[in-house]
Residue frames relative to the residue before (quaternion, step in Angstrom):
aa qw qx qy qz dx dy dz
X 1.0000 0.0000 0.0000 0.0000 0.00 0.00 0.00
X 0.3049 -0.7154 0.6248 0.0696 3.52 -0.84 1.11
X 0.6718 -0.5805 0.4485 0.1028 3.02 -1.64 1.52
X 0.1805 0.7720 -0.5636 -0.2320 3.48 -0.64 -0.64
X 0.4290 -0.7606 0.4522 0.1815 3.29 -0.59 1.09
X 0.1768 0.8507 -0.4914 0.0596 3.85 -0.88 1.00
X 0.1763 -0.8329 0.4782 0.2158 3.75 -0.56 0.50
X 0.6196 -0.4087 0.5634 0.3627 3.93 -1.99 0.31
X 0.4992 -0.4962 0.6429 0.3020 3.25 -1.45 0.77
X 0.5524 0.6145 -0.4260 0.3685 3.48 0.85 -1.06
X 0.6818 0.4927 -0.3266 0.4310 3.69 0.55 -0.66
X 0.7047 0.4226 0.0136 0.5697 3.81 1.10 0.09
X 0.3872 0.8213 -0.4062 0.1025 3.35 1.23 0.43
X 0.5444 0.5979 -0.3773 0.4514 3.53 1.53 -0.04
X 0.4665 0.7505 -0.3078 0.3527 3.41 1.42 -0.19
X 0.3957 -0.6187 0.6264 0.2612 3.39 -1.48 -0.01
X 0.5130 -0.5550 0.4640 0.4621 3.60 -1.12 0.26
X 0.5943 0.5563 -0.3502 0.4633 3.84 1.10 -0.71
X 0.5362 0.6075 -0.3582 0.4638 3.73 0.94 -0.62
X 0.6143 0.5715 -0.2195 0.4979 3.54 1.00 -1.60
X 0.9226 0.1501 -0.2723 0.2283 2.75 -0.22 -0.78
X 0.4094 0.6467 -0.4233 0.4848 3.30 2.24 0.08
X 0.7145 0.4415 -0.3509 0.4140 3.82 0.77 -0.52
X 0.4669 0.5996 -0.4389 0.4793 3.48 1.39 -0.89
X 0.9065 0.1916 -0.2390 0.2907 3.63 -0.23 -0.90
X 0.2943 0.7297 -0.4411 0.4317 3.39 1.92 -0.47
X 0.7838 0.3354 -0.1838 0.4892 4.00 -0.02 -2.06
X 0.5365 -0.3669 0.5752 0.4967 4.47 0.51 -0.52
X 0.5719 0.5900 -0.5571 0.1202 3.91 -0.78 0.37
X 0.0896 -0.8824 0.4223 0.1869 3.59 -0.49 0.32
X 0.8157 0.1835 -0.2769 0.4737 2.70 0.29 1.33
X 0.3201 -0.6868 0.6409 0.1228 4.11 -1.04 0.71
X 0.3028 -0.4054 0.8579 0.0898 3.65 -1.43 1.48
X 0.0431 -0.7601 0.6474 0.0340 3.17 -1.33 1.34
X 0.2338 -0.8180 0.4958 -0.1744 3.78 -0.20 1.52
X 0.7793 0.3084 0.0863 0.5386 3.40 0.59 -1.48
X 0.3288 0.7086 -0.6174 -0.0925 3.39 -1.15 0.09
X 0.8884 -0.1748 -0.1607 0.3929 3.09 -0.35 1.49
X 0.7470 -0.3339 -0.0424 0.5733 2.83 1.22 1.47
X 0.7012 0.4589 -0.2053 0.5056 3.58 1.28 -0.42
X 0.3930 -0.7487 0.3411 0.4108 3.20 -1.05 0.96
X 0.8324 -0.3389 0.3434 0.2726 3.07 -1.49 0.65
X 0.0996 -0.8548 0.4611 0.2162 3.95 -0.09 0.92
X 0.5377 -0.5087 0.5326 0.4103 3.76 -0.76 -0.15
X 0.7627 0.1903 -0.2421 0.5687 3.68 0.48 -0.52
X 0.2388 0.8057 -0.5314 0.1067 3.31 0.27 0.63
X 0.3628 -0.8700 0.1880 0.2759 3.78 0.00 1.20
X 0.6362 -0.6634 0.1404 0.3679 3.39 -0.69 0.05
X 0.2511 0.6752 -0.5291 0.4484 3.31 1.90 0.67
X 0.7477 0.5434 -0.1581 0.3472 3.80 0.84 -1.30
X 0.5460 0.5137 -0.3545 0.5589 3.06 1.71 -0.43
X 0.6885 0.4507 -0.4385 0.3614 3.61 0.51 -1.13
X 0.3641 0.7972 -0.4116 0.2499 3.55 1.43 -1.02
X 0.7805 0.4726 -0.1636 0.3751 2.92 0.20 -2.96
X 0.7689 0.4540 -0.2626 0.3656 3.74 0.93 -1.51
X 0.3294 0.5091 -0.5782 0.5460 4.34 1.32 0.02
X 0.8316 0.3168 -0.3046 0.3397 3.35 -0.75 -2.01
X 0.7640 0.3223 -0.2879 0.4791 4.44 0.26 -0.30
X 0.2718 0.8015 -0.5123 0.1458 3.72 0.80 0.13
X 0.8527 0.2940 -0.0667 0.4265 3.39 -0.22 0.62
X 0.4675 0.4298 -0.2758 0.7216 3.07 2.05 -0.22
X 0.5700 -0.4752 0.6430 0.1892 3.70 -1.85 1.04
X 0.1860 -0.6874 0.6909 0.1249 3.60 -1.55 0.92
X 0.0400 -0.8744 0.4825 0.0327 3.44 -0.03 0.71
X 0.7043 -0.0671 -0.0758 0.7027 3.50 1.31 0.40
X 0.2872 -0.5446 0.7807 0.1065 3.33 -1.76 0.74
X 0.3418 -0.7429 0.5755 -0.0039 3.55 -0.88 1.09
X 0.3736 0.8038 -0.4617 0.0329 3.84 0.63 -0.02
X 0.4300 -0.7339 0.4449 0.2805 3.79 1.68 -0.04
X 0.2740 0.7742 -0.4606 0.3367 3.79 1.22 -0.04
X 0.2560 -0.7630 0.5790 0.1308 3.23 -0.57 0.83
X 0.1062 0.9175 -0.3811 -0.0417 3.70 -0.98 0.40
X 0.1228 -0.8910 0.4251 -0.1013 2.67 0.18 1.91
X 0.7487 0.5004 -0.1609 0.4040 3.21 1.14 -0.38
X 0.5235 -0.6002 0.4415 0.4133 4.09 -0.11 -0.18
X 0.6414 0.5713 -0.2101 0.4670 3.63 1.00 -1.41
X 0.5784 0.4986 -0.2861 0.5788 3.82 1.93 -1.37
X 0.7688 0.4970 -0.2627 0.3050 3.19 0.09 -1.23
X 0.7138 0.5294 -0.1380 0.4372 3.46 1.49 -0.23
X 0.4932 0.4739 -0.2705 0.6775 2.96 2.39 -0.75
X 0.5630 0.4438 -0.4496 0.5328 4.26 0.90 -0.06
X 0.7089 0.5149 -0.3116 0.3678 3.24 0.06 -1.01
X 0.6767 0.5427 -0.1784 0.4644 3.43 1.02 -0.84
X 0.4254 0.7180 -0.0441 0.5491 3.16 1.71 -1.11
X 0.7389 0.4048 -0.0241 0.5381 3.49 0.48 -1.68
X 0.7557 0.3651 -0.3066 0.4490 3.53 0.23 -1.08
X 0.5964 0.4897 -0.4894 0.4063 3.96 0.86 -0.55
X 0.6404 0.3666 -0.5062 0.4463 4.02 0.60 0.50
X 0.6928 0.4517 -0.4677 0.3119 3.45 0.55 0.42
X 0.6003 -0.6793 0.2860 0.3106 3.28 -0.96 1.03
């Protein structure tokens, strides 16, 4: 089983999301822990102009986590993440 090798936006906060993903594939990585976008953390309601944004600037690069710290204690949360999450998959 092959590795695949990915980094945190968090590592890069002075960055753009276009930077990322120009360095992600520039250095060999497959794939962006997405944490940051442009220096800020990452919002839960973040809209869907910003999704299409995140998925141009990482095209071709693996999301292997969405980072959004969201706590979920509740069913009603855990469904507004989840919901949240799935709009970065393709």
């Amino acid at each position: 089983m092959a590795f695949k090798l990915a980094f945190s936006t968090l590592g890069c906060p002075n960055w753009t999301i276009e930077q990322v993903g120009e360095a992600a594939r520039r250095y060999g990585y497959d794939g962006i822990e997405v944490r940051l976008l442009d220096g800020e953390l990452l919002p839960p309601d973040l809209d869907a102009a910003g999704r299409q944004r995140i998925k141009r600037a990482l095209r071709g690069l693996a999301i292997p986590s969405v980072d959004t710290s969201a706590p979920t204690p509740s069913s009603a949360r855990t469904r507004s993440t989840a919901t949240f999450a799935n709009a970065f998959v393709p």
